[in-house]
C-alpha positions as CSV (number, residue, x, y, z in Angstrom):
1,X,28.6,-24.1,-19.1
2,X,29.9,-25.0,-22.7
3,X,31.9,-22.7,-24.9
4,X,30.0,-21.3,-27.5
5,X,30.0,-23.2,-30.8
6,X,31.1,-21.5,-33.8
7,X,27.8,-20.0,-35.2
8,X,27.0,-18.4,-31.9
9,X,30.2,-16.7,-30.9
10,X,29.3,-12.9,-32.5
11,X,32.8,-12.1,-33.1
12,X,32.5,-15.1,-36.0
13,X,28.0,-15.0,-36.4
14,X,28.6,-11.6,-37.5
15,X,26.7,-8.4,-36.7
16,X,23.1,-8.6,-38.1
17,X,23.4,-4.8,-39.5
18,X,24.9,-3.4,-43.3
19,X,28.2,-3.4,-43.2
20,X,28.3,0.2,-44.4
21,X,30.7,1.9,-42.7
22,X,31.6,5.2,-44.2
23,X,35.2,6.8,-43.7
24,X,36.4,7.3,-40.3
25,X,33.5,6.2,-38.8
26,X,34.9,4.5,-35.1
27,X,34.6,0.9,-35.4
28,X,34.0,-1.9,-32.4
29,X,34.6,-5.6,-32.6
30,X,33.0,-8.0,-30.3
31,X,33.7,-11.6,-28.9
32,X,30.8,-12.8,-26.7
33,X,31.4,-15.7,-24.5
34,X,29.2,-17.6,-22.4
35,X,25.9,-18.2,-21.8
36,X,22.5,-16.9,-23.9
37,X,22.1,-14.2,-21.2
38,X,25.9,-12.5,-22.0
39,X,24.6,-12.8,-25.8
40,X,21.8,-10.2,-24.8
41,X,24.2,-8.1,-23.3
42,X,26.3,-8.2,-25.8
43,X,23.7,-7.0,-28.3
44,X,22.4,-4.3,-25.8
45,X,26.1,-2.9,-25.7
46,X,26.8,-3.1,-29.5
47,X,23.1,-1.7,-30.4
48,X,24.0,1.6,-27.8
49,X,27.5,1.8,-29.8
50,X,25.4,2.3,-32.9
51,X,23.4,4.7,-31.7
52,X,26.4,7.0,-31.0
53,X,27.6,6.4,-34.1
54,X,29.9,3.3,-34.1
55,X,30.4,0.7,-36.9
56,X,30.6,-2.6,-35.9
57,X,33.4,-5.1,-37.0
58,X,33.1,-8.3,-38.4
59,X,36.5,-9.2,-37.9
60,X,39.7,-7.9,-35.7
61,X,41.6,-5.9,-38.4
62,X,39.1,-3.5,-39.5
63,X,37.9,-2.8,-35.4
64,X,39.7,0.4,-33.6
65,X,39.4,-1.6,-30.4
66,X,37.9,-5.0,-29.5
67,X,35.5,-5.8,-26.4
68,X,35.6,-9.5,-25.0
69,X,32.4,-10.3,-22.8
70,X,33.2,-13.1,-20.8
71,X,32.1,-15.8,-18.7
72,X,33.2,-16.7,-15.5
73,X,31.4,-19.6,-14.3
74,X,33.7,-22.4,-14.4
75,X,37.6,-22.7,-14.2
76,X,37.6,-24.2,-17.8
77,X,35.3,-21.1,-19.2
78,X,37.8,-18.8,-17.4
79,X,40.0,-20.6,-19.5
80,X,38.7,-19.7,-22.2
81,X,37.8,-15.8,-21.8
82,X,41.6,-15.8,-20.7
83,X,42.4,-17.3,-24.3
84,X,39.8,-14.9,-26.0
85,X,41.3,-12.1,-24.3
86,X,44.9,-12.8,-25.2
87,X,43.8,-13.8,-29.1
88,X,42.2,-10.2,-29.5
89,X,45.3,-8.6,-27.9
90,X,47.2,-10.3,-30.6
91,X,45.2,-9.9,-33.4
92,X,44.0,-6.1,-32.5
93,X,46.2,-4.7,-29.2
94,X,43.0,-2.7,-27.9
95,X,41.3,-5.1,-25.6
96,X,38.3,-3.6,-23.4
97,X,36.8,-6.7,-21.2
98,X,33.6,-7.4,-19.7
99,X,31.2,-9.4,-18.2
100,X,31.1,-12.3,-15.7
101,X,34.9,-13.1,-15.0
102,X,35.3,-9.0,-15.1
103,X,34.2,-9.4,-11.4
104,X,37.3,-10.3,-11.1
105,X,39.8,-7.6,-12.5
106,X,42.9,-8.1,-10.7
107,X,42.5,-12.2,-12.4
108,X,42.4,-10.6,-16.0
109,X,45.2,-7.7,-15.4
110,X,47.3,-10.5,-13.7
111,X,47.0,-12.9,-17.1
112,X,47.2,-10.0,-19.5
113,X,48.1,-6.1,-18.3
114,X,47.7,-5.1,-21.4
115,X,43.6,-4.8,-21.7
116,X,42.5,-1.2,-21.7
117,X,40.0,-1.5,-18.9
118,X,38.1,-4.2,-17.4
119,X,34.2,-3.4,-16.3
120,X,31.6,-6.1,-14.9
121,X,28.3,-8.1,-15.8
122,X,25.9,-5.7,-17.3
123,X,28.2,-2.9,-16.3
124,X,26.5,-0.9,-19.3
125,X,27.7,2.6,-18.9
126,X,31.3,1.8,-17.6
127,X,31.8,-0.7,-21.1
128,X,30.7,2.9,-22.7
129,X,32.5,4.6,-21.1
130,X,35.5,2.8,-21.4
131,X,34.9,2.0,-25.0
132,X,34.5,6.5,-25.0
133,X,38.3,6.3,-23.8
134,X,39.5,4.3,-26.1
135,X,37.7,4.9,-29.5
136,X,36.3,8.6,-29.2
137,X,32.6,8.9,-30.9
138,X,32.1,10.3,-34.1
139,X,28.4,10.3,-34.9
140,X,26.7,11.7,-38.4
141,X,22.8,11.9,-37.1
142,X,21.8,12.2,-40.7
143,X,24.0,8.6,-42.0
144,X,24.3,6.9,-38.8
145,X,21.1,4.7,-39.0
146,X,19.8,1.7,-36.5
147,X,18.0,-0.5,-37.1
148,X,14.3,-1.0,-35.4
149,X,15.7,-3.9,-33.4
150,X,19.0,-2.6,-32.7
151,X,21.8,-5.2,-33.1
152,X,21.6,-8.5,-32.8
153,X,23.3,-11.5,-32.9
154,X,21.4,-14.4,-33.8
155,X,19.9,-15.6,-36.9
156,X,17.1,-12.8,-38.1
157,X,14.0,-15.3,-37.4
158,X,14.4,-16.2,-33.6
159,X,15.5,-13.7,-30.7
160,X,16.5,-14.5,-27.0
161,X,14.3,-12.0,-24.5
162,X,15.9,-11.1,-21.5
163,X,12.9,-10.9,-18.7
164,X,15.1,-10.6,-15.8
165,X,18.7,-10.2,-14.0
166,X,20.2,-12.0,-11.3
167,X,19.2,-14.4,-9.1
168,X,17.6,-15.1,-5.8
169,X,18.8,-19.4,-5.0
170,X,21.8,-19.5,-3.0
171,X,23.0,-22.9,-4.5
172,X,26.7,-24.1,-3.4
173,X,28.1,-24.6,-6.7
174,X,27.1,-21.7,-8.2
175,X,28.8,-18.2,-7.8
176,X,26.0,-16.0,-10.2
177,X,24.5,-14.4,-7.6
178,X,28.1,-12.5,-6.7
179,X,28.6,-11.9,-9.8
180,X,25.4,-10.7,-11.1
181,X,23.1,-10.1,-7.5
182,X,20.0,-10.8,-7.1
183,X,16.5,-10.8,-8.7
184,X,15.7,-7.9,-11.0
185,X,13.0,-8.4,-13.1
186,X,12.4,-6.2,-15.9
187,X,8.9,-4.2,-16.1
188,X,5.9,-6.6,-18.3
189,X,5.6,-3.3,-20.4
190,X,9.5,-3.2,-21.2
191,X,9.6,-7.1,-22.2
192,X,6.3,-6.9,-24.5
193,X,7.5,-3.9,-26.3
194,X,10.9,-5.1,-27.1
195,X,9.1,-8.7,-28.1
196,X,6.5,-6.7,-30.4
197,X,9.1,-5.1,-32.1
198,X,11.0,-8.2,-32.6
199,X,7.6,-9.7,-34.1
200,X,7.1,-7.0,-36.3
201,X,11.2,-7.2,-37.4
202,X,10.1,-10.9,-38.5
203,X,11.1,-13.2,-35.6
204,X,9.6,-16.4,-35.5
205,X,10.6,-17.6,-31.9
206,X,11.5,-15.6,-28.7
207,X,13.4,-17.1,-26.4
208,X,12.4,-16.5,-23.0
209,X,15.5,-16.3,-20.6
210,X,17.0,-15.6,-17.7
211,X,18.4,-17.2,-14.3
212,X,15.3,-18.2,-13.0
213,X,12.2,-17.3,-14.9
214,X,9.6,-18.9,-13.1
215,X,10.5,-16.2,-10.5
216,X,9.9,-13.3,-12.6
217,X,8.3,-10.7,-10.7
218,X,8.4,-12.1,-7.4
219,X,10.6,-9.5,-6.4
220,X,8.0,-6.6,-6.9
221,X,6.4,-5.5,-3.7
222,X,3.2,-4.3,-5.5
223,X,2.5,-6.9,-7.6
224,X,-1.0,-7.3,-8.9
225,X,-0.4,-11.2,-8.9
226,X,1.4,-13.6,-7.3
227,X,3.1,-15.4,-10.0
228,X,4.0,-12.7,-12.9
229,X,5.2,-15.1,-14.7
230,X,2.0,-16.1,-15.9
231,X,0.2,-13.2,-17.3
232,X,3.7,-12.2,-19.0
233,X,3.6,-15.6,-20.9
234,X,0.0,-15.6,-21.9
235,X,0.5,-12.3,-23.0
236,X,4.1,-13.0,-25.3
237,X,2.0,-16.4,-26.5
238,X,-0.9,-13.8,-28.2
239,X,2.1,-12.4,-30.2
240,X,1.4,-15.3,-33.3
241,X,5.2,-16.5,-32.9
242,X,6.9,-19.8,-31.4
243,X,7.7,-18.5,-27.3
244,X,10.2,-20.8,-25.5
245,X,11.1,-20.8,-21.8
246,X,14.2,-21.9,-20.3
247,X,15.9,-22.2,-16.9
248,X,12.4,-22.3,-14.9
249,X,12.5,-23.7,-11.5
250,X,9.8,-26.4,-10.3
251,X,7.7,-24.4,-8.5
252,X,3.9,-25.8,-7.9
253,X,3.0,-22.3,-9.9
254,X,4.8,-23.8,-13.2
255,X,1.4,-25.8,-13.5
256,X,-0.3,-22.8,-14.7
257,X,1.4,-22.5,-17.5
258,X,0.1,-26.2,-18.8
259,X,-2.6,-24.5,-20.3
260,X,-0.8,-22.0,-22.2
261,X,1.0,-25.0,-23.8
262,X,-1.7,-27.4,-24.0
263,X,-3.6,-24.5,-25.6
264,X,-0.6,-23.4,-28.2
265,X,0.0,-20.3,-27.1
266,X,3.2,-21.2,-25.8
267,X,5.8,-23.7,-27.1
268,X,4.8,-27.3,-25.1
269,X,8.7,-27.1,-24.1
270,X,10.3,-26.3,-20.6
271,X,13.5,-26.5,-19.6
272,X,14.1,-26.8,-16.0
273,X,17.7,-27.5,-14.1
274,X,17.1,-30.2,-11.8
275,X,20.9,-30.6,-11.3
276,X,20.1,-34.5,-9.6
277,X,17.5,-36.6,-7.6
278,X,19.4,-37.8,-4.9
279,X,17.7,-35.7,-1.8
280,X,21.0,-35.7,0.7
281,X,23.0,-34.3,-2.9
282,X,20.3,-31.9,-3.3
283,X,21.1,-31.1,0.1
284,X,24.2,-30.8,-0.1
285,X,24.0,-28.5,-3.3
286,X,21.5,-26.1,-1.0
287,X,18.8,-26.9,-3.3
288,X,15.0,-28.2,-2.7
289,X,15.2,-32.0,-1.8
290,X,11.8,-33.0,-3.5
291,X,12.8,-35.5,-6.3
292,X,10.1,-37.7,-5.4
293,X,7.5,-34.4,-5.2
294,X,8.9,-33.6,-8.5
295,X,8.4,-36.6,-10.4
296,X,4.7,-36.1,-9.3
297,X,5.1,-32.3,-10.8
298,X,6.0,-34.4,-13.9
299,X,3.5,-36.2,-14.1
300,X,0.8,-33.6,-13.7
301,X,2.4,-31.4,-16.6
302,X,2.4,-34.7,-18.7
303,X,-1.4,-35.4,-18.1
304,X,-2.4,-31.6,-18.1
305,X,-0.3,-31.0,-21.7
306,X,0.4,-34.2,-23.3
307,X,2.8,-33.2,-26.0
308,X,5.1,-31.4,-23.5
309,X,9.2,-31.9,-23.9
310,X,11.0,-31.6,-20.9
311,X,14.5,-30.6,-21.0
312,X,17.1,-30.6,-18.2
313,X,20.5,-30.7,-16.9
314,X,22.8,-32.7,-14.0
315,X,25.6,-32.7,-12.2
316,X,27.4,-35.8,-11.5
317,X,30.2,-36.3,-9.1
318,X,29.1,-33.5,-6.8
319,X,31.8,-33.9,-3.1
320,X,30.0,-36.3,-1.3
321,X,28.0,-38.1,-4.2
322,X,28.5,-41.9,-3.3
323,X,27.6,-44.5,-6.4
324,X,24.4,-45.3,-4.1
325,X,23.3,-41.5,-4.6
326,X,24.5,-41.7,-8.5
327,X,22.4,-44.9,-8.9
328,X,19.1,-43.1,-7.5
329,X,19.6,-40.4,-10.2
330,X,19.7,-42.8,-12.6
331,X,16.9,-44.8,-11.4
332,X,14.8,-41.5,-11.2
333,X,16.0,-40.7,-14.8
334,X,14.6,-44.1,-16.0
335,X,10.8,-43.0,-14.4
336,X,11.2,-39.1,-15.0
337,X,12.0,-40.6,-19.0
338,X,13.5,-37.2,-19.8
339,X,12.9,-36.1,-23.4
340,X,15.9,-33.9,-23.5
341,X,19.1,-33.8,-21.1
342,X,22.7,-32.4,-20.4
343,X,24.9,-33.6,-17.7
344,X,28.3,-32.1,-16.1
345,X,31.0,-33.1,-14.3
346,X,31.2,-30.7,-11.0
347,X,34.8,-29.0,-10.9
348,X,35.6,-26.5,-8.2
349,X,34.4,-22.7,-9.6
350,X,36.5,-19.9,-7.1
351,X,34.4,-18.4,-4.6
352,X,31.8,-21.4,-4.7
353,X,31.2,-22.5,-0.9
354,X,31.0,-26.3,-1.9
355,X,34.7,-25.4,-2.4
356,X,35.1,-26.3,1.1
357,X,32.3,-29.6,1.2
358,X,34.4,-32.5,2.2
359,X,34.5,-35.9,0.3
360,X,35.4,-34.9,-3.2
361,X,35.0,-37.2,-6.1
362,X,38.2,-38.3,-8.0
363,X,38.3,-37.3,-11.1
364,X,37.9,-40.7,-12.9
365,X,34.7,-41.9,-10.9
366,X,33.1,-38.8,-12.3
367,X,34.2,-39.7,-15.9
368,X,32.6,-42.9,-15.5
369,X,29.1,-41.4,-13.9
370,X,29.4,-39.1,-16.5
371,X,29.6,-41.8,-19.0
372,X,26.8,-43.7,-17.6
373,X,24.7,-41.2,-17.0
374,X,25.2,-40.3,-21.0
375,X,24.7,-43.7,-21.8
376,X,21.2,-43.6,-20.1
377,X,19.8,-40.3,-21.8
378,X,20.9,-41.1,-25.3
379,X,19.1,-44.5,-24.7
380,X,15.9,-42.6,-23.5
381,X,16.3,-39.8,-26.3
382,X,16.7,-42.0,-28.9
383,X,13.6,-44.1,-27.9
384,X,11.6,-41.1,-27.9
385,X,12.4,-40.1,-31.1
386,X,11.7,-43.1,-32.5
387,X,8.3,-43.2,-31.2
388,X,8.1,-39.7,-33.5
389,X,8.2,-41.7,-36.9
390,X,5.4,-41.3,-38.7
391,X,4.1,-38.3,-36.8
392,X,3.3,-35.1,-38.4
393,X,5.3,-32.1,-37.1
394,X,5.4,-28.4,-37.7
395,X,9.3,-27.4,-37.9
396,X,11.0,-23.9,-37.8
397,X,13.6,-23.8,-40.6
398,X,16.9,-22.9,-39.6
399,X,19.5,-23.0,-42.5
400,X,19.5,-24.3,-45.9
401,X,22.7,-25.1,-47.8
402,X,22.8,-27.9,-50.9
403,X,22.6,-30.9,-48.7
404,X,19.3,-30.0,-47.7
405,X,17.5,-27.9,-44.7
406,X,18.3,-28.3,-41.2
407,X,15.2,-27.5,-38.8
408,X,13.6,-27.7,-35.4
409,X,10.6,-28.9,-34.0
410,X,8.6,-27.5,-31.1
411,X,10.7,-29.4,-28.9
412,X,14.1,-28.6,-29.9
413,X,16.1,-25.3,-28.6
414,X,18.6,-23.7,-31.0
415,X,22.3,-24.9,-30.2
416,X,21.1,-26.5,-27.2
417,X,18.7,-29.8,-28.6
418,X,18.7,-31.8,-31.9
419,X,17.9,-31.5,-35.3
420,X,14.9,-32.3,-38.1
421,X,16.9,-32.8,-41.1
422,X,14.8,-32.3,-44.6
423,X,17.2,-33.5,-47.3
424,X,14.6,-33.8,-50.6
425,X,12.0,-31.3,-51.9
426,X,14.1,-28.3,-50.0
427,X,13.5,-26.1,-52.6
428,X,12.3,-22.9,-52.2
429,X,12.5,-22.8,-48.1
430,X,14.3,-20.1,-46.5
431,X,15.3,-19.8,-42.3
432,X,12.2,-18.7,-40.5
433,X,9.8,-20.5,-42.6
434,X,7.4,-23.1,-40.7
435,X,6.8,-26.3,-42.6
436,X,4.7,-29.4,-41.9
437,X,6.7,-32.4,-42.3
438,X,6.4,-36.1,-41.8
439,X,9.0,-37.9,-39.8
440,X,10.2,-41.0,-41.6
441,X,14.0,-42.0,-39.4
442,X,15.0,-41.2,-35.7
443,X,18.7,-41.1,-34.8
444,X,20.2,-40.8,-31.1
445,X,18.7,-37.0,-31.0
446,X,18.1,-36.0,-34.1
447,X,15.0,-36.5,-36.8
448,X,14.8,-36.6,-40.7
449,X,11.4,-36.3,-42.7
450,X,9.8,-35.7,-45.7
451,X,8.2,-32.0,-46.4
452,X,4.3,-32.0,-46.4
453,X,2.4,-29.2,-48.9
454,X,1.1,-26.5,-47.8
């Protein structure tokens, strides 16, 4: 888990509603931490705070009291929720927490008494209710407006969608499922309606997420099919708008959505967590020891959707990983040929059972993996990019400034993947538009090309 960069922590994006508070309206601030997933919650909470009549703050002075959702996954993001925490106490005194470390209230009261209450992941009501306590409502039916879409906190032209809670893996490095439970999937019905109304807001790409999607629905008893999965992406894809899905598992079933892809109704783009090759480490880590199964899986999406970009992430220096392990994950990454990866150094996470696995890796021989490892992707992503010059490309436009636009291809996530730069004939685009351009340089992970006409 990486600490958010600038432009996605809300308390700095800023609210995407008027700032139009009236006098003594009650007013929240927010700092989101964490993953894509808190970010939804986030913008659940603020958007029920408007409806009773709450102005949201763009900054800490003009908030009556600030809420820090934070993330919990690692020692070094408790670090920094414990920082976040202590910067709003300073720079506004009226802290409410919650979120993934608020599983863990007596770790936040210890490091800073002073927060007003602490509540846990998707703890909707008790945020409310705490925020009630704090900051009494003060709502004015006939001024108080929200908007269609209720409050968000990304750019206006691409939306994360939510599809389900919790997860169902018992993996030994990996402490979500205490913190959030297991599988929950939210009813088709629910998903669609919130995505149409994002459509018809003017979002240009939903971002389908949660901690496992490829088992969506696998936890309703009645389900008319087996894979849910399925039917819910075919029927986002008929929505005219880029869909992306992340953090799906390798299940055989994941070949059904080829077509979909190879068809254009979905984004030719998945991003699955293989986490390493090595069968023992996958052992070890309590996940499915199939690399070799999966590099056939690989192959079939290649042949079945050509264009396909796989992203993924690793973890190096897992306790037991010897360099004979770390070399078969890099001789797998050399056939698997990756188009986009992350890697991570394992560190200890409180409450993780491989905690307690023996053989841990000194720090400095996971630097170095980590370092080769790198060394190996950026090798492979650059010579995939390169093979992109000369190739037209659609691209989603996602900020324009005097230096030029900065966009994204099909294959590229927001915050997550690289960059199509267009630095001439600029003129006139806006963020959401979709261009055709011609790629005419490849860096490490980014792209630069020259705008086509319409």
């Amino acid at each position: 888990m990486t600490q958010n960069p600038p432009s996605l922590r809300p308390d700095l994006a800023r609210a995407l509603i008027p700032d139009d508070r009236r006098a003594g309206q009650p007013t929240i601030g927010m700092v989101s931490l964490g993953c894509p997933k808190a970010l939804v919650d986030s913008e659940r909470i603020l958007t029920r705070l408007r409806a009773e009549g709450y102005a949201i703050s763009p900054d800490y002075q003009g908030a009556d009291a600030v809420i820090v959702n934070t993330c919990g996954f690692l020692d070094s993001a408790k670090a920094e929720s414990l920082d976040a925490i202590g910067e709003a106490l300073r720079e506004n005194g009226r802290v409410i927490v919650t979120g993934c470390l608020g599983a863990e209230p007596d770790y936040i009261t210890g490091a800073h008494p002073r927060v007003l209450a602490v509540t846990g992941p998707h703890q909707y009501e008790q945020v409310l209710d705490a925020v009630h306590a704090a900051v009494p409502p003060a709502p004015d039916p006939f001024i108080d407006l929200l908007p269609a879409t209720g409050v968000r906190l990304t750019p206006r032209h691409y939306s994360y969608l939510k599809i389900a809670e919790g997860c169902d893996h018992k993996c030994r490095f990996c402490i979500i499922p205490d913190m959030r439970g297991r599988l929950v999937s939210r009813p088709a019905r629910a998903v669609l309606r919130e995505a149409e109304r994002l459509v018809e807001a003017g979002v240009k790409e939903l971002l389908v997420i949660s901690q496992d999607t490829s088992a969506y629905g696998t936890d309703w008893k009645d389900r008319e099919t087996k894979f849910p999965i399925v039917p819910l992406a075919r029927d986002l894809g008929s929505l005219g708008v880029w869909v992306r899905l992340h953090y799906v598992y390798p299940y055989p079933h994941v070949r059904e959505l080829n077509p979909l892809m190879a068809g254009g109704q979905i984004l030719p783009y998945l991003d699955i967590p293989f986490q390493h090759a090595h069968p023992e480490v996958l052992k070890r880590m309590a996940r499915p020891a199939a690399a070799a199964r999966t590099l056939d899986e690989i192959a079939a999406w290649r042949r079945d959707c050509p264009d396909i970009v796989l992203r993924s992430t690793f973890i190096v220096g897992f306790p037991g990983e010897t360099e004979a392990e770390f070399q078969t994950l890099l001789d797998w990454l050399d056939e698997a040929q990756l188009d986009r990866v992350g890697c991570f150094k394992y560190e200890n996470v409180a409450g993780a059972r491989s905690n307690a696995l023996p053989d841990h890796v000194p720090e400095e021989v996971k630097q170095d993996r980590w370092d080769r490892f790198m060394e190996k992707a950026q090798a492979i992503s650059a010579a995939k990019l390169e093979a992109r010059v000369g190739q037209r490309l659609q691209v989603l436009v996602d900020a324009i400034d005097e230096d030029g636009a900065t966009c994204r291809t099909m294959g590229d996530a927001p915050e997550i993947d690289g960059h199509l730069y267009i630095d001439e004939g600029f003129e006139g685009l806006e963020p959401g538009d979709l261009v055709t351009v011609e790629v005419e340089e490849a860096g490490d992970y980014d792209l630069w090309g020259r705008r086509l006409e319409a």
